[in-house]
BATIKE-337019 format. One record per residue (C-alpha): x, y, z; residue in one letter. Coordinates in nm, 2 decimals. Example, Ala and Ser with C-alpha at 12.3 -4.5 7.8 and 13.67 -1.06 7.14 Angstrom:
// residues 2
<rec <1.23, -0.45, 0.78>, "a">;
<rec <1.37, -0.11, 0.71>, "s">;
//
This chain:
// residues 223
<rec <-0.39, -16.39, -12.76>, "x">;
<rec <-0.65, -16.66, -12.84>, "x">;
<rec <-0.61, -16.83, -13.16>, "x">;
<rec <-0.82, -17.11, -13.38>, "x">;
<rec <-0.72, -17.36, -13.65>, "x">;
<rec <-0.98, -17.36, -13.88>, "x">;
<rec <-1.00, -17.49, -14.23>, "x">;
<rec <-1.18, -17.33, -14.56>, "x">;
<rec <-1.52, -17.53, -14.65>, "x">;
<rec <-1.53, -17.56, -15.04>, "x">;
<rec <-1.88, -17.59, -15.29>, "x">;
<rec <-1.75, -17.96, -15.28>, "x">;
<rec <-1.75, -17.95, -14.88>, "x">;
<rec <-1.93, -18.20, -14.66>, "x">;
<rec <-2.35, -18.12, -14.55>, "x">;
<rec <-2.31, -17.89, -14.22>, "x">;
<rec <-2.48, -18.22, -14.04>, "x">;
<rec <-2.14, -18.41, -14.18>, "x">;
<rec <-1.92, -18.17, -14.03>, "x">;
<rec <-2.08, -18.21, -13.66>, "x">;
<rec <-2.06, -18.57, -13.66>, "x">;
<rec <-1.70, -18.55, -13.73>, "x">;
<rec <-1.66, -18.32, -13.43>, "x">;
<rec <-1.68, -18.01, -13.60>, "x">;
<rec <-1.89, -17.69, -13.64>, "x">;
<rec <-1.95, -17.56, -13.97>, "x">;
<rec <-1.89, -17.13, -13.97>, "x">;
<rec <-1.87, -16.90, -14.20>, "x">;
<rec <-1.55, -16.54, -14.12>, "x">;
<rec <-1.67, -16.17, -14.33>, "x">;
<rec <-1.61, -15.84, -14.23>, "x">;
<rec <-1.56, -15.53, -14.41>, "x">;
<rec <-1.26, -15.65, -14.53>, "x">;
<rec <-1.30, -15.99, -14.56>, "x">;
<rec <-1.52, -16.15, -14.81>, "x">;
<rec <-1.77, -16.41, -14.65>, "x">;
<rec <-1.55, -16.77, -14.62>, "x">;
<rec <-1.73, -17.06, -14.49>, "x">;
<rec <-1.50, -17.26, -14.26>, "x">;
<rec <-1.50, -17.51, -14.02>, "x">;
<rec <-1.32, -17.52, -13.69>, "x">;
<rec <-1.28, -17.79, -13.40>, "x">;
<rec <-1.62, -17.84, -13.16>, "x">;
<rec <-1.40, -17.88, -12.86>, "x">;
<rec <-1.11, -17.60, -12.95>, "x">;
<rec <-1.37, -17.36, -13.03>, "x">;
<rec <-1.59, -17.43, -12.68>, "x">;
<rec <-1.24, -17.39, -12.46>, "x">;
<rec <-1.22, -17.07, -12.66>, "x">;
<rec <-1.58, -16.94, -12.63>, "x">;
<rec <-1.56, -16.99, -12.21>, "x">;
<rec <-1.26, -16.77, -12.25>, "x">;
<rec <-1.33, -16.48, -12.52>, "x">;
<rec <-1.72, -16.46, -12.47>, "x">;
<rec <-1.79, -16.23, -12.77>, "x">;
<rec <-1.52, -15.94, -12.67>, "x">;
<rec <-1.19, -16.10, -12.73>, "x">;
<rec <-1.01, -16.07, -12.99>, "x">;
<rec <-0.95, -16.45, -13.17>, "x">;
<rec <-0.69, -16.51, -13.47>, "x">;
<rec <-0.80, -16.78, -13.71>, "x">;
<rec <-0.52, -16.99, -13.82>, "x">;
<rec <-0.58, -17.07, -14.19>, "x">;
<rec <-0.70, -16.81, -14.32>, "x">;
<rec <-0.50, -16.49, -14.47>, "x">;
<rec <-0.73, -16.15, -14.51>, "x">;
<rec <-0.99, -16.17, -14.83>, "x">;
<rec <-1.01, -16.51, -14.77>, "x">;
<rec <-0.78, -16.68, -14.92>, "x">;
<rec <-0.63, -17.04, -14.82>, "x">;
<rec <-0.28, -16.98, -14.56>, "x">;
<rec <-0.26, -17.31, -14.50>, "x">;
<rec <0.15, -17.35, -14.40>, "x">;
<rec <0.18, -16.96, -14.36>, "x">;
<rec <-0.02, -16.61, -14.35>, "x">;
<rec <-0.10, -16.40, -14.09>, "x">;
<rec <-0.37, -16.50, -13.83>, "x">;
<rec <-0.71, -16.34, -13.93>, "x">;
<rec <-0.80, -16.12, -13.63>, "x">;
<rec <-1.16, -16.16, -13.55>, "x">;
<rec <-1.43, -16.14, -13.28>, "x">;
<rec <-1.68, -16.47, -13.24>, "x">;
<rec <-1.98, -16.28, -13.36>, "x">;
<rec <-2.29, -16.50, -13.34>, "x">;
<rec <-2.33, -16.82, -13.20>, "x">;
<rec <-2.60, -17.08, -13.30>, "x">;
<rec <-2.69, -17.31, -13.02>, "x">;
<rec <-2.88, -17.65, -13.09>, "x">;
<rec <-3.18, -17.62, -12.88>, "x">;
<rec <-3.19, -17.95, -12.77>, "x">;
<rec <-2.84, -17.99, -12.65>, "x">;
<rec <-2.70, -17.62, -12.59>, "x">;
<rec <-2.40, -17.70, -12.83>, "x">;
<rec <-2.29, -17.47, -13.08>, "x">;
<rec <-2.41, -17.55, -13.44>, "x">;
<rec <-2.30, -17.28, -13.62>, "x">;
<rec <-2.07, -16.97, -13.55>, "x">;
<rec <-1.99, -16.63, -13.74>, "x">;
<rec <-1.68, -16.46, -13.69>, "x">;
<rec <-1.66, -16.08, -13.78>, "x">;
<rec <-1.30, -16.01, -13.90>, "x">;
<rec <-1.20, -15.66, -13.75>, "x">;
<rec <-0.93, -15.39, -13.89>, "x">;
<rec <-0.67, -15.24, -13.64>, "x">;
<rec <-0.80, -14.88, -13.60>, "x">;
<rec <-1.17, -14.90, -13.73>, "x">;
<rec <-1.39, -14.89, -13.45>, "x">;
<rec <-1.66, -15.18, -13.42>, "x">;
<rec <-1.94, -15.20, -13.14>, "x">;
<rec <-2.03, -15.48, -12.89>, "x">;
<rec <-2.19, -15.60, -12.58>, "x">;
<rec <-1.90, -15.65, -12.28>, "x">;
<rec <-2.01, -15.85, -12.00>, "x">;
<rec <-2.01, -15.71, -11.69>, "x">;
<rec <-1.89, -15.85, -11.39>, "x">;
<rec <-1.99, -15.80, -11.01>, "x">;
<rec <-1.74, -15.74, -10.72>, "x">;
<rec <-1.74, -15.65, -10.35>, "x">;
<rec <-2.02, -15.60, -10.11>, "x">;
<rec <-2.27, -15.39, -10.05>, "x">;
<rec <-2.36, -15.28, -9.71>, "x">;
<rec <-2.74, -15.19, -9.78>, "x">;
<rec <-2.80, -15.61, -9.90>, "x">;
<rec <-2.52, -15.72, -9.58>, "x">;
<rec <-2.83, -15.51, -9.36>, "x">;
<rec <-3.10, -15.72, -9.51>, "x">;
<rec <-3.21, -15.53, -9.86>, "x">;
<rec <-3.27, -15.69, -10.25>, "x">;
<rec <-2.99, -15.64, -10.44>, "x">;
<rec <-3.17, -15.61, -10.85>, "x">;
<rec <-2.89, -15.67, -11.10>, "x">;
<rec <-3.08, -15.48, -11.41>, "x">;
<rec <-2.80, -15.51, -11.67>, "x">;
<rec <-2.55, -15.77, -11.76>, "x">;
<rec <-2.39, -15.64, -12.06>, "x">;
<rec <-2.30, -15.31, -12.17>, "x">;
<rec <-2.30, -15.21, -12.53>, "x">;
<rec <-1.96, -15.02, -12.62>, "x">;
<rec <-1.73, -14.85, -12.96>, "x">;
<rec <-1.40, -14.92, -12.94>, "x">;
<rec <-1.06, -15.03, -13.16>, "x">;
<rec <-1.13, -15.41, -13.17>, "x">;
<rec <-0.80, -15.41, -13.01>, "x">;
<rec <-0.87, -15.22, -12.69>, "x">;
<rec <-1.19, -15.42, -12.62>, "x">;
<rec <-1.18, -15.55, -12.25>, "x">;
<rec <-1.30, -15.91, -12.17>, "x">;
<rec <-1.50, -15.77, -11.92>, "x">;
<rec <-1.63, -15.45, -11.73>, "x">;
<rec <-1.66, -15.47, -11.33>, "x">;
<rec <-1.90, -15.35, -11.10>, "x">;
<rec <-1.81, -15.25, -10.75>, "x">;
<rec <-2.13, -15.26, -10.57>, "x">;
<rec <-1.99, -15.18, -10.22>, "x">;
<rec <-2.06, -14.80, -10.32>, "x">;
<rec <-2.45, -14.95, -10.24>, "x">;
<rec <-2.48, -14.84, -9.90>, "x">;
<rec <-2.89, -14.77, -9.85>, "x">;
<rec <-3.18, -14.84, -9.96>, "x">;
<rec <-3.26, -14.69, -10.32>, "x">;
<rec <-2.88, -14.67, -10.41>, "x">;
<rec <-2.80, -14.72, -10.73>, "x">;
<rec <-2.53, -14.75, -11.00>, "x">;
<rec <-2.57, -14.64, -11.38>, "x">;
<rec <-2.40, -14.67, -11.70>, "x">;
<rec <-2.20, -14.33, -11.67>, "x">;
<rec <-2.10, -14.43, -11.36>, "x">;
<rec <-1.86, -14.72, -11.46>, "x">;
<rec <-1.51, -14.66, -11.54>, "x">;
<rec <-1.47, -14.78, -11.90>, "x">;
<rec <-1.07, -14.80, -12.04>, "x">;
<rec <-0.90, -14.55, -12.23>, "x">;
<rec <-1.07, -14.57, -12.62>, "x">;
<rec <-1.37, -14.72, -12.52>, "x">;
<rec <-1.71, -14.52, -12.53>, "x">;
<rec <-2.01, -14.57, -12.38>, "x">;
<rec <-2.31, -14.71, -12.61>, "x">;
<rec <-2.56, -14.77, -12.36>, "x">;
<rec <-2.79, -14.46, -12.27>, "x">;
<rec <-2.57, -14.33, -11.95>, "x">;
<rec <-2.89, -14.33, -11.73>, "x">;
<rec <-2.96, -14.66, -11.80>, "x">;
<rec <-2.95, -14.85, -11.44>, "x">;
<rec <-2.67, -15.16, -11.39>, "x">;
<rec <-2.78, -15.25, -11.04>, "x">;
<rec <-2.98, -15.09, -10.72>, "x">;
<rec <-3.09, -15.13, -10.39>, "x">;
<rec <-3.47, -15.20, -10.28>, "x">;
<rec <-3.65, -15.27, -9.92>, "x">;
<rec <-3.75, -15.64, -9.89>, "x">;
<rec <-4.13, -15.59, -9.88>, "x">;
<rec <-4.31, -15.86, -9.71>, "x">;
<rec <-4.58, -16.02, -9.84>, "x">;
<rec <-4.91, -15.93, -9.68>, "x">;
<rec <-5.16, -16.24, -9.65>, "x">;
<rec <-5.46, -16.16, -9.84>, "x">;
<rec <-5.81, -16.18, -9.65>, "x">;
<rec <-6.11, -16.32, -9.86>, "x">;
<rec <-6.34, -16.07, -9.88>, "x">;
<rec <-6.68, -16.14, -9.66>, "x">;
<rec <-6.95, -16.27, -9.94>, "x">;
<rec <-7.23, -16.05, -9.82>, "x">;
<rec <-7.50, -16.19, -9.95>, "x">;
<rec <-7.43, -16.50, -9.75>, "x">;
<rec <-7.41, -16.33, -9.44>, "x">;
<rec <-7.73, -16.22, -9.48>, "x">;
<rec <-7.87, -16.55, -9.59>, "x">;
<rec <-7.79, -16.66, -9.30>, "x">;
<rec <-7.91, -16.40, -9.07>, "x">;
<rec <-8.25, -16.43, -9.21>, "x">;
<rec <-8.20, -16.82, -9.18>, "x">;
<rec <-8.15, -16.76, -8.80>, "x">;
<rec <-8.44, -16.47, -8.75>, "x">;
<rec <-8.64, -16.78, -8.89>, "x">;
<rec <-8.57, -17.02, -8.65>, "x">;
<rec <-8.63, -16.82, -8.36>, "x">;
<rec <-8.93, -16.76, -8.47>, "x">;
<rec <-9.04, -17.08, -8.47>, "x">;
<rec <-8.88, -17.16, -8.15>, "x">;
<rec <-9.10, -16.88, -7.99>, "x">;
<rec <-9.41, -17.00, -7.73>, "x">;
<rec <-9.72, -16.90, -7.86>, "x">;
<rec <-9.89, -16.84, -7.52>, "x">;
//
């Protein structure tokens, strides 16, 4: 299981801008439980950890004890999922993160990634795969969340397949959020661009008609 040192900002703490230069992020840990702590944890411990949890992992703080008191030296780990992620919008980095610290038993719900395997045979024969959803909103235990949810599109064999929400298989404890009909991913026909003819200006044509009937005219022999 993934775990985090972090360490309990006081009133007398350094300014959140402090804390980055010193390679840190400033975050704050509540839950029903828990009473909201501000910490801080590692920039570089916490981005190894956020490429490997995403926000459906389950991630004990180190240095923390439930209600929010200091375990520095001892306590259990504070099981929690990384809730909300500020991202500087210059730089991408994470400026600020919330943790939500979960109970064993009491059901909380979140977003699971989903993840796309095999091949379709309708896309191998030339057709548009549309990926429509990426995540899918699920209740569970925190403890039986999965990391991630795959998608086996080789069941996309022609044109106007499709896979929905009911149609995934979802682990044992977990229930489905997302309306069932909602669509993941389909099959569509490539539709190839038609190249647009200017319509004739008709007023122009006739312009010039007249600007020929003239010129004959003129051109005619009296005799």
């Amino acid at each position: 299981m993934l775990t985090l040192e972090v360490q309990k900002r006081g009133a007398d703490a350094a300014t959140p801008a402090v804390v980055r230069r010193s390679g840190s992020i400033p975050a704050v840990v509540y839950g029903a439980h828990q009473e909201a702590t501000p910490i801080t944890v590692s920039a570089a411990a916490f981005g190894k950890v956020l490429r490997e949890a995403g926000e459906a992992t389950i991630v004990q703080l180190v240095g923390l004890s439930a209600g929010g008191g200091s375990a520095s030296g001892g306590g259990a780990p504070l099981p929690t999922l990384i809730h909300e992620v500020d991202l500087d919008p210059l730089t991408s980095l994470p400026r600020h993160v919330d943790f939500y610290a979960v109970t064993k038993g009491e059901k909380v719900e979140v977003a699971i990634s989903l993840v796309f395997t095999g091949e379709s045979s309708a896309v191998e024969a030339g057709a548009n795969l549309v990926k429509v959803l990426y995540e899918l909103e699920v209740e569970a235990d925190p403890m039986n969340l999965p990391h991630d949810i795959q998608v086996d599109i080789s069941a996309l064999v022609a044109v106007d397949d499709r896979i929905c929400a009911k149609d995934l298989a979802l682990p044992a404890g977990v229930e489905l959020i997302t309306p069932p009909e909602d669509v993941v991913v389909l099959v569509q026909e490539i539709v190839e661009e038609k190249e647009e003819v200017a319509p004739a200006d008709i007023d122009s044509i006739e312009v010039e008609k007249k600007g020929k009937e003239e010129e004959e005219k003129t051109e005619t022999p009296v005799e």
